[in-house]
matplotlib code that plots the C-alpha trace (Angstrom):
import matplotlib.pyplot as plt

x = [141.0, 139.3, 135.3, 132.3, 129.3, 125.8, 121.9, 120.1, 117.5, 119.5, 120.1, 118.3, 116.4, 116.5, 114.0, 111.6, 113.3, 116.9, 119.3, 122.5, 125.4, 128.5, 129.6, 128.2, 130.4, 133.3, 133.4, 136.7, 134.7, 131.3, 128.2, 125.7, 122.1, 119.0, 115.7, 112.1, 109.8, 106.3, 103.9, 104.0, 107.1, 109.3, 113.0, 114.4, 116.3, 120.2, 123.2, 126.9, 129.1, 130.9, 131.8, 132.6, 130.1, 128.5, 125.6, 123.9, 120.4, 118.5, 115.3, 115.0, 111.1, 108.0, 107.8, 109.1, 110.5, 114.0, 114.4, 117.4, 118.1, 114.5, 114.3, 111.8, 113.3, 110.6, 111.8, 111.2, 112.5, 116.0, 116.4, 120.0, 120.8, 124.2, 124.3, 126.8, 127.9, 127.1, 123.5, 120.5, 118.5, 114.9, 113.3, 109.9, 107.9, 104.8, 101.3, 102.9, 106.1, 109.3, 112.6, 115.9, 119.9, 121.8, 125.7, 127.6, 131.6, 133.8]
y = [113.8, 111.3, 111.1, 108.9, 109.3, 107.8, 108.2, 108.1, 106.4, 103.3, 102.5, 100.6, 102.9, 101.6, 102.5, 103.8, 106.4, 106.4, 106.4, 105.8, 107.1, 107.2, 103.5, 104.0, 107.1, 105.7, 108.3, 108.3, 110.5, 112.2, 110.7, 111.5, 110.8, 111.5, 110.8, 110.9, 111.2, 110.3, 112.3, 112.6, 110.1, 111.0, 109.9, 108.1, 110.7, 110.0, 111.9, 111.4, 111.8, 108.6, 109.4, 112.8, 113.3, 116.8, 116.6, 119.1, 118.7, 120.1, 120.9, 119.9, 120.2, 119.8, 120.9, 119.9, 120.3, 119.7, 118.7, 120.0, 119.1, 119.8, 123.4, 123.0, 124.4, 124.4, 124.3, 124.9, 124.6, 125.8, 126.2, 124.2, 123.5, 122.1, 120.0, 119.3, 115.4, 115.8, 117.4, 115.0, 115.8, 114.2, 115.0, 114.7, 115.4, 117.5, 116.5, 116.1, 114.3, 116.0, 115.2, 115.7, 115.6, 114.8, 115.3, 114.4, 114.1, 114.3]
z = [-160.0, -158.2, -157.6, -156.9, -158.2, -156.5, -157.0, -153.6, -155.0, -155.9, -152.4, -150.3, -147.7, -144.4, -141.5, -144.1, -146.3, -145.1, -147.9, -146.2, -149.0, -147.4, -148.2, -151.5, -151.8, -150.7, -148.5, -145.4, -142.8, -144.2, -143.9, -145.9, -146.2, -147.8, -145.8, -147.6, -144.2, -144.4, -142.8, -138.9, -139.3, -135.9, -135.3, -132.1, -129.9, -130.3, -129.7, -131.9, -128.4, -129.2, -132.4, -131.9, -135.1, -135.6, -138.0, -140.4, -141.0, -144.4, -145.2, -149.1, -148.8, -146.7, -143.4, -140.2, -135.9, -134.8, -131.5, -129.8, -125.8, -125.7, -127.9, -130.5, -133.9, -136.3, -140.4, -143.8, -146.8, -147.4, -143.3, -142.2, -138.7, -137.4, -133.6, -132.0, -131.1, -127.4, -128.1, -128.1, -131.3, -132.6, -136.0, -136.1, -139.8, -139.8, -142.1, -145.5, -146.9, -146.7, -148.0, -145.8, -146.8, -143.1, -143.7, -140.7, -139.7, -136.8]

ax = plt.figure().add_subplot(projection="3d")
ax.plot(x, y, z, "-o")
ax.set_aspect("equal")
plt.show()
């Protein structure tokens, strides 16, 4: 049996609170990624096309809108949504601090 075992909190967050832990992982295809959004924090717009990359999004806790090819889908915790590489998605935080997990693979 083979594994890897990581802490999100023991890598370095980039763009704020992106914990990036797929190298950290050692992972072949699956990213994965923890984001701790601050209040009113919103994402740059971006699709996966290139990559052929669906992603899922969680909601771990706070509160929070998806934007997907401009459909509004608001969350809370415990609320998962999948999009597809081609769509062009946006996460934008709402008044408090929520906490994210993005999984993502071709």
């Amino acid at each position: 049996m083979s594994y890897t075992k990581a802490n999100y909190e023991d890598v370095d967050a980039v763009g704020g609170g992106l914990h990036f832990l797929r190298d950290e992982l050692d992972c072949v295809e699956l990213g994965f990624s923890v984001l701790e959004a601050d209040p009113d924090w919103s994402g740059k717009p971006h699709d996966h096309a290139e990559q052929g990359h669906e992603e899922v999004y969680y909601l771990v806790s706070g509160g929070a809108t998806l934007v997907v090819e401009d459909k509004e889908l608001d969350l809370e915790p415990g609320d998962a949504v999948r999009v597809s590489p081609e769509d062009t998605r946006e996460l934008r935080n709402g008044p408090e601090e929520s906490t994210f997990v993005i999984a993502g693979a071709p």
